[in-house]
C-alpha positions in Angstrom: 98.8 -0.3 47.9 97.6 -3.5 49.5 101.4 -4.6 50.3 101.7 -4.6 54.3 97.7 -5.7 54.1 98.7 -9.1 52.6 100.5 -10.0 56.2 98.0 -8.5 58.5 95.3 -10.2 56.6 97.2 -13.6 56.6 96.4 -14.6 60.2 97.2 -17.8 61.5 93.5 -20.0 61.0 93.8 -20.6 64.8 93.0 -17.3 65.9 90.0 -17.2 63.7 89.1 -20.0 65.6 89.1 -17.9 68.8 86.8 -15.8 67.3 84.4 -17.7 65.7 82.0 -19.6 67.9 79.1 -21.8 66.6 77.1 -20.9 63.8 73.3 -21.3 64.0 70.5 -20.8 61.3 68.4 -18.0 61.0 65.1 -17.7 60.2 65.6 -15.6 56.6 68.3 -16.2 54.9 69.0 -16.8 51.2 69.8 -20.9 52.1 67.1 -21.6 49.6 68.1 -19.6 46.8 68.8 -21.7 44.0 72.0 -20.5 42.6 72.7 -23.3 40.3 69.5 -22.5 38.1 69.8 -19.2 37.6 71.5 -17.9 34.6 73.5 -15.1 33.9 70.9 -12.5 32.3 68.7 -13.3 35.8 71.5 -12.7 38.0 72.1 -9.3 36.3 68.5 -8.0 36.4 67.9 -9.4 39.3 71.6 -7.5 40.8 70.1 -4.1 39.3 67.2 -4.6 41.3 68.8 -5.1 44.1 71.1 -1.6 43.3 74.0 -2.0 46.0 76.7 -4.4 47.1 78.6 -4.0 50.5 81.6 -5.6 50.6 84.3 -6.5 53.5 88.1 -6.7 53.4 88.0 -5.5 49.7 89.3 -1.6 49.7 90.2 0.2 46.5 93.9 -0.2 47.2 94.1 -3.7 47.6 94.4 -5.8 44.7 93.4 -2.5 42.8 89.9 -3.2 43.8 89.0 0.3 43.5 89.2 -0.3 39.8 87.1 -3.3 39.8 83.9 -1.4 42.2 84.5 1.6 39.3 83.8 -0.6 36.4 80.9 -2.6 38.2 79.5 0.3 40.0 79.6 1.8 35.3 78.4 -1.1 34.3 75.7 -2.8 36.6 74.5 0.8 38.3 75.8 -0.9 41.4 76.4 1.5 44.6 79.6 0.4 46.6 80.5 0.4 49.6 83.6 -1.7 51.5 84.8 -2.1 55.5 88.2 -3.2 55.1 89.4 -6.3 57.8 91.1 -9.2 58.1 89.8 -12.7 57.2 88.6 -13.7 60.4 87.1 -10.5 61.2 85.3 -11.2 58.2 83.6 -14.2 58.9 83.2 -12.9 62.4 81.1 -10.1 60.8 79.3 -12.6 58.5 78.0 -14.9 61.7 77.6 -12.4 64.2 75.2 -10.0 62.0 73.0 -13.0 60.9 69.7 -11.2 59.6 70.8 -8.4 60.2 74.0 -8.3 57.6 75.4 -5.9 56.6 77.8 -7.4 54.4 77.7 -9.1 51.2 80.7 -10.5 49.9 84.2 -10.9 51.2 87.8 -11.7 49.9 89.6 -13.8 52.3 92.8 -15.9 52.6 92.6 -19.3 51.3 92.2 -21.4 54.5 89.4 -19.1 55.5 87.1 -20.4 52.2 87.0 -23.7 53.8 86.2 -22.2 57.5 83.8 -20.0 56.2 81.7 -23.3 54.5 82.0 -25.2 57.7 80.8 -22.7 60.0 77.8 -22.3 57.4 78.1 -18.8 56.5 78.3 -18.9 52.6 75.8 -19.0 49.4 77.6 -20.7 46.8 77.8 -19.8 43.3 79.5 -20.8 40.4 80.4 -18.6 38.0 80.7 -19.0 34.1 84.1 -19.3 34.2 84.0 -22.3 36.5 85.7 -24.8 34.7 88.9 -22.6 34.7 89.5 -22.5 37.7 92.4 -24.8 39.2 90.8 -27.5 41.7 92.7 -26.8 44.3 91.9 -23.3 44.4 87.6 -23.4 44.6 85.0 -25.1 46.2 83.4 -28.7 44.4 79.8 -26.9 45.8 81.1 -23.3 44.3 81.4 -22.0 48.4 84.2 -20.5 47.7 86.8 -19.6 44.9 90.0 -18.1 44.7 90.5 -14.6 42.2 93.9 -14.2 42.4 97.5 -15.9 43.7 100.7 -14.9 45.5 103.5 -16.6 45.0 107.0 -16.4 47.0 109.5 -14.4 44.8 113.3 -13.4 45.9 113.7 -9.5 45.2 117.5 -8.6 44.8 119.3 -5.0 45.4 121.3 -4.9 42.1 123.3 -2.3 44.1 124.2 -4.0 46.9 124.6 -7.9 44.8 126.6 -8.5 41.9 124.6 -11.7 41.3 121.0 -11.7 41.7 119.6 -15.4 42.9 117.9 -17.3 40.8 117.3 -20.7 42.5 117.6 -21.8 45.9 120.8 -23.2 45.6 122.3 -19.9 44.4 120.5 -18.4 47.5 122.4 -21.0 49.6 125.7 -20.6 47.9 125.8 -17.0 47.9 127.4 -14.5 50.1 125.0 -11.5 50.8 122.1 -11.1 53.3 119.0 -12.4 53.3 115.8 -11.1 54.7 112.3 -13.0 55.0 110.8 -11.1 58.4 108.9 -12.2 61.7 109.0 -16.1 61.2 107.4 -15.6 64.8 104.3 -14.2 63.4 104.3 -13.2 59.9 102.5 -15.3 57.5 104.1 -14.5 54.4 107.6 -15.5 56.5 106.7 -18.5 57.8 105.8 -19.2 53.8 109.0 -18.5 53.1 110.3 -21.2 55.5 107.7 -23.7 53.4 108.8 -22.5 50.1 112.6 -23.5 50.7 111.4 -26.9 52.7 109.8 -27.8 48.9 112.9 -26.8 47.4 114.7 -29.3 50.0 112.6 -32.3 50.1 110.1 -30.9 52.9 107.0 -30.4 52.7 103.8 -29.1 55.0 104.3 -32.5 57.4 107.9 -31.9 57.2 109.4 -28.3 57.5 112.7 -29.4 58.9 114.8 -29.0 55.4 113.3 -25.3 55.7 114.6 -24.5 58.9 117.7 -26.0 58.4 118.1 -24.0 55.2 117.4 -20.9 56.9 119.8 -22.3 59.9 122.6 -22.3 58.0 122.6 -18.9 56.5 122.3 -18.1 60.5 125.3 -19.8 61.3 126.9 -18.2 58.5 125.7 -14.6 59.3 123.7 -14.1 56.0 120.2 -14.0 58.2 119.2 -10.6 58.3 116.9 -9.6 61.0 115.7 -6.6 58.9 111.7 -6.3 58.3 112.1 -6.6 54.3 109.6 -3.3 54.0 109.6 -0.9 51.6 110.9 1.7 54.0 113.9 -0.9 54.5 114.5 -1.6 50.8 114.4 1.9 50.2 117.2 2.9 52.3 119.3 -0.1 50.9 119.1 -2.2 54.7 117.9 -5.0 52.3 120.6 -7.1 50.3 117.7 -10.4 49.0 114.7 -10.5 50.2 111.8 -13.4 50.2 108.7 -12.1 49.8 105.3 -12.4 47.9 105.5 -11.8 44.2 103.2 -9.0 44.1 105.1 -7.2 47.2 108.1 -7.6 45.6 106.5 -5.9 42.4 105.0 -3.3 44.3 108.0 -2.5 46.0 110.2 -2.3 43.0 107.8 -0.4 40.6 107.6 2.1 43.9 111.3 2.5 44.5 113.0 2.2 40.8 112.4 -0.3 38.4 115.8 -0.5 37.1 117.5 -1.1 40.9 115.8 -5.1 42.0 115.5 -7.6 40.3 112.2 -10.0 41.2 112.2 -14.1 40.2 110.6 -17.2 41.2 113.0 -19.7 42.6 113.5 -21.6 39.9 113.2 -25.1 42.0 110.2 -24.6 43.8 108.1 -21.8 45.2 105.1 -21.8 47.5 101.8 -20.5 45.4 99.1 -19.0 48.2 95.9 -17.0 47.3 92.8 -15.1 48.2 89.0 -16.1 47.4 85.6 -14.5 47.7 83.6 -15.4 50.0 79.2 -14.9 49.5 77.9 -14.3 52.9 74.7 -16.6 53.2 73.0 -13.9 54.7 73.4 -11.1 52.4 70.7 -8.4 51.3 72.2 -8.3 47.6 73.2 -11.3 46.9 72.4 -11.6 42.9 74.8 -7.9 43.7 77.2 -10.8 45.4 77.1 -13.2 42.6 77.9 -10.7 40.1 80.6 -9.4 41.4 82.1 -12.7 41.3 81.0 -13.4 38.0 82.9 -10.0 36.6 86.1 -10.6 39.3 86.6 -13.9 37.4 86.1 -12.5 33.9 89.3 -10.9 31.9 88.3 -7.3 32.6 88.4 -8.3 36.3 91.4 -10.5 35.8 93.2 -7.5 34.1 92.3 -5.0 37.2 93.7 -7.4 39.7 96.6 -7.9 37.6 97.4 -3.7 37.7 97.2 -4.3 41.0 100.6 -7.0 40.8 97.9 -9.9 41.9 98.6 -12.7 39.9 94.5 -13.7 38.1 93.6 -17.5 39.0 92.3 -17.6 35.1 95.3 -18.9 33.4 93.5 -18.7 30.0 92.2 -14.9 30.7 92.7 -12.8 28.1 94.5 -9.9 29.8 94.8 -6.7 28.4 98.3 -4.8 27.4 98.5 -2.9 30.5 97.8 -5.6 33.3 100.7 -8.5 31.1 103.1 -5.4 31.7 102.4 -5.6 35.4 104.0 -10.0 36.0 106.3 -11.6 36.0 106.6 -14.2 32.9 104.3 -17.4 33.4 107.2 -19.4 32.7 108.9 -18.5 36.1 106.1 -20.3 37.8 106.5 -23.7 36.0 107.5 -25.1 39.5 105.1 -23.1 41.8 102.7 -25.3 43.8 100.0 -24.5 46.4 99.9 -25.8 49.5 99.1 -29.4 49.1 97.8 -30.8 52.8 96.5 -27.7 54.1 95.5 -29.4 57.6 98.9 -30.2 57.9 100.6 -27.0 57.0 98.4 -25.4 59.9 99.7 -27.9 62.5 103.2 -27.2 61.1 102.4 -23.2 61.7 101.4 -24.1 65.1 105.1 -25.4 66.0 106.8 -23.4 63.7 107.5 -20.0 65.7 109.5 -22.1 68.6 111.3 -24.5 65.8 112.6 -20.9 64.8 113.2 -19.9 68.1 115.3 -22.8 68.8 117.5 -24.1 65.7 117.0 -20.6 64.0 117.3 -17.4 66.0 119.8 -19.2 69.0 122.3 -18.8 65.7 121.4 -15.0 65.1 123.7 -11.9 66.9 
């Protein structure tokens, strides 16, 4: 399952910075295709042509990909193939093989779409599902557009807590452990710091109602230092845990079902996502486009939702299996993305020694 990838894919934009240096044109690329123009039935014919699509950071076992390449690969007589990586190693990929690529298409945190556009790597498209999508979650120029969403969820041990959470302030009023991981360096951590600075009054500019959230239940000896993994929840070394929606899923549909309870915060939660990326220089890039087109339609909505990844679509028309797989829409009433993104990646810049300092110093 793609649970661990979601962190290790998560990097901090600032190291993708490291390692992506200035983008320059090449002679052949597809700069000049006119996406806008072309309609659907083209883009098909034109895909089948083309007979392959190569994608990066998209493996069968993330997202339930694997059942998305199956149905394209049925449907469009489409060979796949996939190199998973991180985000940045993506783009890296995209500029450094130029003419040359050997990539297509790409699925990469949200603050990567943006990068990706700016360091002029992608072909946009929009798909014909364009209008809904949520604005803060594509590209006016169709560069880049998000699939699917996580959003921070508390997962509860019914054996170990009477009570299960279901706000903030029951969090904060409670008397068990909590466990959020590596605020140092884990992305969907630090989230969890941004998710209870919304609840607060914070926001991206202004973590502190986070941290002193978090220092509290240090002082109080209810900050567990515990990675909340699936290994740790298994064992019962996790009491409440912060974590992704679609880990916490994961994690309970893997252990039992019946034992944790999962939730959004019923004040506020922090709503994060991942979106595909066209590389500008691909060699199937009708293949490109129509893999977006089918990823945004309800049969690809439904296979990213068996794979506990919340679809972008709120209007798709899911099937049985993949509404069995989320949590009710009505937990996510007060869910919100990331509203000044610049901001929120100064704030992760200075957030591992604000931890350090008001946070850990608390922590035996």
């Amino acid at each position: 399952m793609k649970m661990s990838k979601f962190l290790k894919r998560s990097v901090a934009v600032a190291a993708s910075l490291f390692l992506l240096s200035g983008c320059s044109e090449g002679s052949q690329t597809n700069a000049s295709l006119d996406t806008a123009n072309l309609t659907l039935d083209q883009i098909v014919e034109r895909a089948k042509q083309e007979g392959q699509i190569n994608s990066v950071g998209m493996p069968d076992t993330w997202a339930n990909w694997g059942e998305t390449w199956k149905s394209i690969e049925q449907k469009y007589a489409l060979k796949h193939s996939d190199t998973d990586m991180s985000s940045a190693e993506e783009l890296a990929k995209f500029e450094a093989e130029k003419n040359d690529a050997t990539a297509d298409i790409g699925d990469v945190g949200i603050a990567f779409g943006p990068l990706a556009k700016d360091k002029g790597l992608t072909l946009p498209y929009k798909t014909s599902y364009w209008n809904d999508i949520p604005e803060w979650a594509k590209d006016d120029e169709g560069h880049w557009v998000l699939g699917y969403t996580g959003t921070l969820a508390f997962l509860t041990d019914k054996s170990k807590v009477k009570n299960p959470p279901k706000s903030w302030a029951d969090l904060k009023n409670g008397t068990y452990k909590v466990s959020i991981g590596d605020v140092m360096k884990a992305n969907q951590a630090q989230f969890s710091v941004l998710a209870a600075a919304y609840a607060f009054g914070g926001d991206e500019k202004n973590i502190q109602p986070g941290i002193d959230f978090y220092a509290e239940l240090a002082k109080n000896k209810r900050l567990s230092t515990s990675e909340p993994s699936l290994a740790n929840l298994e064992k019962g070394e996790i009491e409440v845990a912060v974590l992704w929606d679609f880990n916490a899923l994961g994690y309970r549909d893997k252990i039992d079902k019946n034992r944790f309870d999962v939730v959004i915060p019923e004040e506020s939660s922090v709503m994060s996502g991942y979106a595909t990326v066209i590389n500008k220089y691909a060699k199937h890039p009708h293949a490109a486009m129509l893999a977006r087109e089918y990823i945004l339609s309800d049969e690809g909505q439904s296979n990213l939702a068996r794979g506990y990844a919340r679809p972008i679509r709120a209007n798709a028309k899911l099937d049985d299996s993949a509404k069995a797989m989320l949590l009710p829409d009505e937990m996510y009433k007060n869910a919100r993305p990331v509203n000044d993104q610049k901001a929120w990646e100064e704030t992760t810049k200075k957030l591992p020694q604000m931890w350090q300092e008001q946070v850990l110093i608390h922590v035996k």
